[in-house]
Backbone bond lengths (Angstrom), bond angles and torsions (degrees), N, CA, C in turn:
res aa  C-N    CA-C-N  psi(-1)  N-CA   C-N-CA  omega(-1)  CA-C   N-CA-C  phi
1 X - - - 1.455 - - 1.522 111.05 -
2 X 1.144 117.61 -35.47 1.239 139.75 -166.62 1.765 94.73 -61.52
3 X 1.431 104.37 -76.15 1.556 118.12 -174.46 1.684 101.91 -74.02
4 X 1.102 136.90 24.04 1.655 149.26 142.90 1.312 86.13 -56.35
5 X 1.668 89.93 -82.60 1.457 117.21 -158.76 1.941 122.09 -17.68
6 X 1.306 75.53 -67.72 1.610 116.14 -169.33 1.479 97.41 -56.90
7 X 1.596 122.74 -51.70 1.337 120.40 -169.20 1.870 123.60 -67.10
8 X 1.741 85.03 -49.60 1.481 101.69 166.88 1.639 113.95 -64.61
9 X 1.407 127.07 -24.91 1.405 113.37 176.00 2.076 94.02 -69.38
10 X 1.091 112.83 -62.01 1.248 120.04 -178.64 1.358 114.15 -18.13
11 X 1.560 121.21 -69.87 1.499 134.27 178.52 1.326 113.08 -43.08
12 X 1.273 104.02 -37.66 1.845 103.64 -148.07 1.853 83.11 -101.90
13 X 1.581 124.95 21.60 1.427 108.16 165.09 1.728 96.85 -135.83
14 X 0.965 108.59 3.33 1.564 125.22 177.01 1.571 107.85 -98.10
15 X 1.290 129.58 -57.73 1.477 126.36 176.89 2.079 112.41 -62.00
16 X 1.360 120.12 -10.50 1.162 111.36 -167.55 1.947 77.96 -94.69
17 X 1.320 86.14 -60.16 1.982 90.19 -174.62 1.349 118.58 -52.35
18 X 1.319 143.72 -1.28 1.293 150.93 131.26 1.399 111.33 -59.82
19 X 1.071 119.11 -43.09 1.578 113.51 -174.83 1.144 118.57 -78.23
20 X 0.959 134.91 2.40 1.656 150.44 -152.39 1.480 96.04 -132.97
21 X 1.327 129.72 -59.52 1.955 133.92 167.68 1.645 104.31 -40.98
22 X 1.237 128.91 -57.31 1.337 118.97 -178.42 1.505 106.47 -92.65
23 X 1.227 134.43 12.39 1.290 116.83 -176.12 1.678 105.24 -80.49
24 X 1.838 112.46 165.06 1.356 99.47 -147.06 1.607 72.27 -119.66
25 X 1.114 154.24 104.12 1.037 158.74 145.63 1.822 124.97 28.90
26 X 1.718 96.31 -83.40 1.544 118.58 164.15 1.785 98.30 -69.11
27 X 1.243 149.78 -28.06 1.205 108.77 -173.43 1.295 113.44 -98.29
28 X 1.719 89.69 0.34 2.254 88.38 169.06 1.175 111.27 -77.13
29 X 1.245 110.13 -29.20 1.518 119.88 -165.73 2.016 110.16 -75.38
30 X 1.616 105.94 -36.43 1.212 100.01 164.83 1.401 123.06 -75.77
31 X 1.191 118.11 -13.69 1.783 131.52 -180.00 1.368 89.33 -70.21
32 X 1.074 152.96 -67.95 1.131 176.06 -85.70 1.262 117.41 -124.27
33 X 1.720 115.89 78.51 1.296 112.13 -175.36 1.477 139.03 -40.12
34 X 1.269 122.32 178.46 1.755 128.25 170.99 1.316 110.53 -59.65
35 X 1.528 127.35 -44.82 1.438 146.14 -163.58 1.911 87.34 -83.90
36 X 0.728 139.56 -25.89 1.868 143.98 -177.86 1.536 96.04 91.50
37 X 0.849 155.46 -1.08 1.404 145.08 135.46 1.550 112.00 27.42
38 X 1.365 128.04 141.87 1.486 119.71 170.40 1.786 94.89 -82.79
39 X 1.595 105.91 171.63 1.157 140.24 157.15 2.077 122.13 -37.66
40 X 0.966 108.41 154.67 1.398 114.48 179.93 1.739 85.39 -65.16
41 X 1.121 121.29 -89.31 1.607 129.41 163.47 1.486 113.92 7.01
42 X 1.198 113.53 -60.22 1.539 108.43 -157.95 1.267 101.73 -94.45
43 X 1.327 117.91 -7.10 1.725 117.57 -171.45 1.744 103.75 -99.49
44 X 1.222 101.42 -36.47 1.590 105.30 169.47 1.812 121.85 -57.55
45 X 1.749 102.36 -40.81 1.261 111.89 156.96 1.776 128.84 -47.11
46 X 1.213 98.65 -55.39 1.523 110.98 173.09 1.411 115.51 -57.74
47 X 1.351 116.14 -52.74 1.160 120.44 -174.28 1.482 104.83 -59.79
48 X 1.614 134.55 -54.29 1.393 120.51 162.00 1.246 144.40 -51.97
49 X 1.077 103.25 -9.81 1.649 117.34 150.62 1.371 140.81 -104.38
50 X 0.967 107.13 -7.57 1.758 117.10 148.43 1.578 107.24 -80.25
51 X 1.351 134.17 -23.73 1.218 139.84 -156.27 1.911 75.40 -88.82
52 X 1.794 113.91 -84.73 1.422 94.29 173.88 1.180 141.43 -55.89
53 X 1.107 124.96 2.77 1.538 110.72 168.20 1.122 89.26 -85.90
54 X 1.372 154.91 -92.84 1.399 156.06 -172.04 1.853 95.34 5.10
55 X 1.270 87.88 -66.33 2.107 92.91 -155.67 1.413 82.89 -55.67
56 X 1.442 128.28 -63.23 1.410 114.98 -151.64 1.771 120.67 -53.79
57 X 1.603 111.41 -38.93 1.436 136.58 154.10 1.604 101.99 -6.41
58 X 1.887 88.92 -78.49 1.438 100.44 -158.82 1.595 109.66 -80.38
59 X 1.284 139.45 -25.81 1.550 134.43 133.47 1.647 103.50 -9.91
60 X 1.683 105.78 -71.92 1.732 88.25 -148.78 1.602 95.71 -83.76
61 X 1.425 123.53 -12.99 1.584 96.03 -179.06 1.632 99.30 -79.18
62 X 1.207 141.46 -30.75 1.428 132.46 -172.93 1.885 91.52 -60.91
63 X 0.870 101.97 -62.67 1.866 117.34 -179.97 1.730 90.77 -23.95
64 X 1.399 103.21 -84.50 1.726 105.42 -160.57 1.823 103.91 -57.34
65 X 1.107 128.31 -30.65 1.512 124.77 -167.06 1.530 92.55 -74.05
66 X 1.744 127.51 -55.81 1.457 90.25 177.61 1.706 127.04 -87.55
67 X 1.061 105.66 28.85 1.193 117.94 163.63 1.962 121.06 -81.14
68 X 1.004 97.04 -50.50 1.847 106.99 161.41 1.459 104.91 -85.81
69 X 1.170 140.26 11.80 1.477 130.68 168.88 1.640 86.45 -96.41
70 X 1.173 132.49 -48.63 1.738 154.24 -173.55 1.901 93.51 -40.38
71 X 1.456 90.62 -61.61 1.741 107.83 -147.92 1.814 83.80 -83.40
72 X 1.266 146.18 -31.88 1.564 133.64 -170.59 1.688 81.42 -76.69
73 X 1.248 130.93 -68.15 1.019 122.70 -144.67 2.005 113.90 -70.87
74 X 1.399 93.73 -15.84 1.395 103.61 173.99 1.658 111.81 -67.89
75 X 1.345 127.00 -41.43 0.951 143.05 -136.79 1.797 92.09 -102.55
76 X 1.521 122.61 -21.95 1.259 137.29 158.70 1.569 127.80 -53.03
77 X 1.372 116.32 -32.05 1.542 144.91 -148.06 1.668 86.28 -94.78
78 X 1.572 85.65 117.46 1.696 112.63 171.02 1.312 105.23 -47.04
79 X 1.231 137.28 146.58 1.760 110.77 163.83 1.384 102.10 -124.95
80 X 1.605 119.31 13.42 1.507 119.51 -165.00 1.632 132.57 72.83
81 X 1.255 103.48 -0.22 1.649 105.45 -173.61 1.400 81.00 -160.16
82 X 1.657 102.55 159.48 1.401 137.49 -173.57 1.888 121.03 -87.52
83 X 1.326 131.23 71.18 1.445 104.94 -158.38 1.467 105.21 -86.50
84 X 1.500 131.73 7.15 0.951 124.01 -179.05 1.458 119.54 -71.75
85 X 1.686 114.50 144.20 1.888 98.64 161.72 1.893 95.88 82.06
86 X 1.771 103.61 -7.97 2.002 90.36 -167.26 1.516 81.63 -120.17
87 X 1.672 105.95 168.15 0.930 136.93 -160.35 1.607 102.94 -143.76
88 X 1.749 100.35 153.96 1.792 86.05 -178.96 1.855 93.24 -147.50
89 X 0.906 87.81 -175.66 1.926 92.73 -178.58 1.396 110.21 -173.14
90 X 0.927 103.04 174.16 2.028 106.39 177.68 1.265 88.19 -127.43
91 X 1.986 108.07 142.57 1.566 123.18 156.26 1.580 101.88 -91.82
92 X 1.159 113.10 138.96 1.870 103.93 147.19 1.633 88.15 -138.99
93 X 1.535 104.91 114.12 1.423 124.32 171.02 1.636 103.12 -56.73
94 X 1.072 124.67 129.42 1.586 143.56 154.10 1.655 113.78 -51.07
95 X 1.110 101.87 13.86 2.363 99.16 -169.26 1.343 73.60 -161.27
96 X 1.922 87.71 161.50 1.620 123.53 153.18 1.007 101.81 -87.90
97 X 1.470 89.74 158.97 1.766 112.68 159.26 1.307 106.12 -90.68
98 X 1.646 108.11 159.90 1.479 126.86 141.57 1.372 134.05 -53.51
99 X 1.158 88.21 -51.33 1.715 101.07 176.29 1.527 113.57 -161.78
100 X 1.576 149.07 168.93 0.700 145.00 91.03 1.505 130.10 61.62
101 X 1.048 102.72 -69.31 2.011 114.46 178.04 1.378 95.43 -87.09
102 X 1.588 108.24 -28.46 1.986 88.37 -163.60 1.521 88.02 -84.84
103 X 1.288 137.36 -24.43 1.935 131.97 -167.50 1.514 85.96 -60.50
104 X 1.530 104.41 -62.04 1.653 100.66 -169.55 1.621 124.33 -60.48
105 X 1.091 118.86 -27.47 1.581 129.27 162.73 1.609 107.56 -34.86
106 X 1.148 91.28 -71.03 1.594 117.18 -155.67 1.863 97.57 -78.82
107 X 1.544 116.34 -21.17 2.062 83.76 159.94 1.439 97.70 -101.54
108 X 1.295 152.24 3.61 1.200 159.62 160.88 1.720 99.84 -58.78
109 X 0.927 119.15 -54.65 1.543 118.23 155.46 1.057 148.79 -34.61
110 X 1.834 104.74 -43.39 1.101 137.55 170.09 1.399 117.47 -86.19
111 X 0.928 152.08 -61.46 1.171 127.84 134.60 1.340 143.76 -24.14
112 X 1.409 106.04 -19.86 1.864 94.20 164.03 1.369 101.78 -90.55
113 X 0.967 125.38 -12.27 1.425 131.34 -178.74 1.614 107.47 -56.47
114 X 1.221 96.03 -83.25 1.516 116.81 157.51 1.744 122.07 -25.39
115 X 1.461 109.24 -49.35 1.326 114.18 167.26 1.739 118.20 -60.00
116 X 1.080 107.55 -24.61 1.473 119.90 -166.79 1.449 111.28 -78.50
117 X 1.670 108.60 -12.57 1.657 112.20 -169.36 1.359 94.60 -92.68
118 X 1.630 126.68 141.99 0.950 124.29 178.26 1.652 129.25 -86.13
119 X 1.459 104.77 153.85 1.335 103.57 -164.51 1.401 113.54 101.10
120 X 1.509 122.10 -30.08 1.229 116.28 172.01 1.948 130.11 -88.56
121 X 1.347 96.68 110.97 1.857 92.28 -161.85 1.503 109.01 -78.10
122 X 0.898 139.92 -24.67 1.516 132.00 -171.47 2.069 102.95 -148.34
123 X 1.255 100.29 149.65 1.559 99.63 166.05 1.190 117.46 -148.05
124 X 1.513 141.20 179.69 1.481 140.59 -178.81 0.783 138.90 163.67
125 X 1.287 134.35 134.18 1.528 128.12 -159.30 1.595 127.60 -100.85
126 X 1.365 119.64 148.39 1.514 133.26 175.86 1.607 114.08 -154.96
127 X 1.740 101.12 144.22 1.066 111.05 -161.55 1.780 92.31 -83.26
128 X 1.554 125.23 -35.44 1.608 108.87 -166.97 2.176 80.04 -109.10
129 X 1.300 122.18 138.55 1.479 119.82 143.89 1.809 121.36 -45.82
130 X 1.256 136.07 162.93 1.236 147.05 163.28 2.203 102.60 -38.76
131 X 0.946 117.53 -166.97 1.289 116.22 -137.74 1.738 97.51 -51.83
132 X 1.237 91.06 74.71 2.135 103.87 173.52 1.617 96.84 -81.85
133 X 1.323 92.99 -175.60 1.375 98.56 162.34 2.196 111.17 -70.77
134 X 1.517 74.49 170.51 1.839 84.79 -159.46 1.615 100.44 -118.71
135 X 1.080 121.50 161.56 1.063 131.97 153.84 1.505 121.04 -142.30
136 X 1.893 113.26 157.61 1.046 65.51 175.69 1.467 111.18 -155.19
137 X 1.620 143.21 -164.52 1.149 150.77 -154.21 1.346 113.46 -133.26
138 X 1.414 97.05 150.26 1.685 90.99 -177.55 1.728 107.49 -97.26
139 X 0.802 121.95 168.20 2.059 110.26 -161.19 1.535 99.45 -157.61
140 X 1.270 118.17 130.91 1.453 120.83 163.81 1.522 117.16 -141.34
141 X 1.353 111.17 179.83 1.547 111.07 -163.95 1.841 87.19 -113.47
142 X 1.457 109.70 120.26 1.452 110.92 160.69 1.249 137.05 -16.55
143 X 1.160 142.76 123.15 1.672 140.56 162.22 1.595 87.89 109.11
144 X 1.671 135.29 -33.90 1.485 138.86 -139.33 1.416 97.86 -101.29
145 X 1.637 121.13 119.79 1.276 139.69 170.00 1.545 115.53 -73.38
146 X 1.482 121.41 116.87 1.523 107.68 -174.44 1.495 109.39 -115.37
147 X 1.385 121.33 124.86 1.342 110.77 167.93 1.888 145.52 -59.00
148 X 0.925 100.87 176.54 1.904 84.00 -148.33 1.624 94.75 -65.47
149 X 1.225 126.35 173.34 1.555 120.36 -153.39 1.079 144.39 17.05
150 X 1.502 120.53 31.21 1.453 152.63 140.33 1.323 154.92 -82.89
151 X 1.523 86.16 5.96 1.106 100.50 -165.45 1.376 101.17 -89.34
152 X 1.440 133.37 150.77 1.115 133.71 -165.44 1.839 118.66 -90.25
153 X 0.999 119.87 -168.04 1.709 108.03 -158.35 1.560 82.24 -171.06
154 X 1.569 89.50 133.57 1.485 111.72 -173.95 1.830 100.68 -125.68
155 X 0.927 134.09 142.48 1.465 137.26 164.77 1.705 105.44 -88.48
156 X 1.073 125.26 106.99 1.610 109.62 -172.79 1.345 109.73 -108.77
157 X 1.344 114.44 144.76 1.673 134.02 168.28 1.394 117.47 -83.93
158 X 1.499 126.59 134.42 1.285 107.67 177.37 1.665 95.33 -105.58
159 X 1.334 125.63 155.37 1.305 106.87 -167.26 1.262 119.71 -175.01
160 X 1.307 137.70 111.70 1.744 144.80 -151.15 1.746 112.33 -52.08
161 X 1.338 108.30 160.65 1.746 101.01 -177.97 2.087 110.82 -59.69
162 X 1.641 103.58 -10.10 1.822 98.24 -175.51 1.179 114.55 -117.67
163 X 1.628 122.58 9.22 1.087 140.53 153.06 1.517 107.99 -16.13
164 X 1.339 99.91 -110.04 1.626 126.86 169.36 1.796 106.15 -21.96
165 X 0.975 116.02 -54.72 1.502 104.75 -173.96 1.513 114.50 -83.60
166 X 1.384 115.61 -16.44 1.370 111.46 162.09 1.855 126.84 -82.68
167 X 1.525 87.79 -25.20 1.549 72.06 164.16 1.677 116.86 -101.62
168 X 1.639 111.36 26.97 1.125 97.67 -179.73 0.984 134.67 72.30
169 X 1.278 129.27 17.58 1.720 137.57 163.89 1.695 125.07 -68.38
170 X 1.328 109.11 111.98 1.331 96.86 -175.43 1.428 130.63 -87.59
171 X 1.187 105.27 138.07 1.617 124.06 -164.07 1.781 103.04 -77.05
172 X 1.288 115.04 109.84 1.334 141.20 164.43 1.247 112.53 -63.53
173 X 1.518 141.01 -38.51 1.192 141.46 176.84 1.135 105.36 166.02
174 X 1.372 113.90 -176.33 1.869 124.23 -154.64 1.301 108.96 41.91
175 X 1.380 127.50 -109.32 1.557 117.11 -143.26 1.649 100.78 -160.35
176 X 1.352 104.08 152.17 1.972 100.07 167.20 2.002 95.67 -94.26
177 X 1.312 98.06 156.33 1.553 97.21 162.12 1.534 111.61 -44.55
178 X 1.687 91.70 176.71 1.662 105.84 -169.76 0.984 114.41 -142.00
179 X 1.076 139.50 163.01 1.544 128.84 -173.48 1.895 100.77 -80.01
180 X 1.007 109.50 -37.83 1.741 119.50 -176.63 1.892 89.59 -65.16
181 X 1.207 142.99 26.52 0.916 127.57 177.13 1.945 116.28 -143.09
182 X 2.106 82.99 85.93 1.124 89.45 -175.99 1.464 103.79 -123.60
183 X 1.771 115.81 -152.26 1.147 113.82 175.14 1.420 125.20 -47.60
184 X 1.335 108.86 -42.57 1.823 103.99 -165.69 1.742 90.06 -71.21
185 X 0.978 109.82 -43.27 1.885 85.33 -163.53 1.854 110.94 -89.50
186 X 1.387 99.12 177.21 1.890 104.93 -172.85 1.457 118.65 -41.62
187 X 1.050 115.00 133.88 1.232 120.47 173.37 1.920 120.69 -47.60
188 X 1.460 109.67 128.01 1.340 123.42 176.03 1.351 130.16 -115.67
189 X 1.459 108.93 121.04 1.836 103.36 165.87 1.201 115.14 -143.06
190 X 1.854 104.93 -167.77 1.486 89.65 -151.20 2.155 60.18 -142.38
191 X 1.292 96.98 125.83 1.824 100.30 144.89 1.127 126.86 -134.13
192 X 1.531 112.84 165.73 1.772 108.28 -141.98 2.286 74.32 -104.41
193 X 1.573 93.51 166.75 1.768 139.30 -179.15 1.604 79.51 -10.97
194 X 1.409 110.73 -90.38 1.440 140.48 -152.98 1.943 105.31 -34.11
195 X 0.966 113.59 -47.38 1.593 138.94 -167.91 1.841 90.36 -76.23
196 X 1.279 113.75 -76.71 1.151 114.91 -170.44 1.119 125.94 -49.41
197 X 1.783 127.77 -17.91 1.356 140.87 -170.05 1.260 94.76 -98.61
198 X 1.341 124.05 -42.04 1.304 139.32 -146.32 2.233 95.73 -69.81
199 X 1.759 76.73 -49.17 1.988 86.63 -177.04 1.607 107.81 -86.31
């Protein structure tokens, strides 16, 4: 916008100051009615620049109107989770772990911690936020043979049993995680509409 700015001020003091370097004195002056009137020349000039500023005008107001038709209707769009009223943060623990149970101990901690401050109703953890960056996995449905570049691709979340219900994701069927759903017992997940239709 800036270098718009800058360019269009430029033109509109550059096209008069060109016109004035070649102008021929006596034949402006005979162009140049009784009433002092400008020139055939200088009026044809004007007139193309009132003509573009006009067009450009109506460019940027069509421009900005669907731009707020863009941003109401953006602001409409389900996104599957709740960000209102939530809050988010990054841990990066200062220590290693031992293993495994003690990483999970210790944000299992942190979060009750967190739960314990008042005013706060639900909390939970994930390694990527809602539309974070993605990565991603290759995913298939059991018993189902996929041909070579077909195979399907999942973006996966890693993500605590109160995750999902704190940010408000609604459960389509089966189950949200559980707290009874850790390493020692069967493996659990949760995939969203798109995935499930898809397999």
């Amino acid at each position: 916008t800036a270098l718009l700015s800058c360019l269009a001020g430029a033109l509109c003091g550059i096209l008069p100051a060109l016109q004035l370097l070649r102008r021929n004195e006596q034949k402006s002056l005979t162009e140049t009615g009784q009433r002092g009137s400008a020139g055939k020349q200088s009026a044809l000039i004007r007139k193309a620049l009132v003509i573009g500023e006009v067009a450009l005008a109506c460019v940027l107001l069509v421009g900005s109107g669907l731009l707020v038709r863009s941003f109401i209707k953006l602001l409409e769009v389900d996104l599957g989770f709740q960000p209102k009223r939530a809050v988010a943060w990054r841990v990066d623990p200062t220590r290693s772990f031992k293993s495994a149970g003690d990483w999970a101990q210790y944000y299992d901690a942190l979060v009750e911690r967190v739960l314990a401050v008042p005013g706060i109703e639900s909390a939970g953890l994930s390694d990527t936020l809602p539309l974070g960056r993605n990565r991603d996995w290759g995913i298939g449905a059991k018993g189902v043979t996929y041909t070579r570049g077909n195979y399907p691709v999942a973006f996966p979340r890693i993500v605590d049993h109160r995750y999902l219900q704190t940010m408000r994701i609604p459960l389509r069927a089966g189950r949200y995680f559980e707290e009874r759903d850790n390493s020692t017992t069967d493996k659990a997940i949760v995939i969203n509409e798109t995935l499930a239709n898809h397999l």
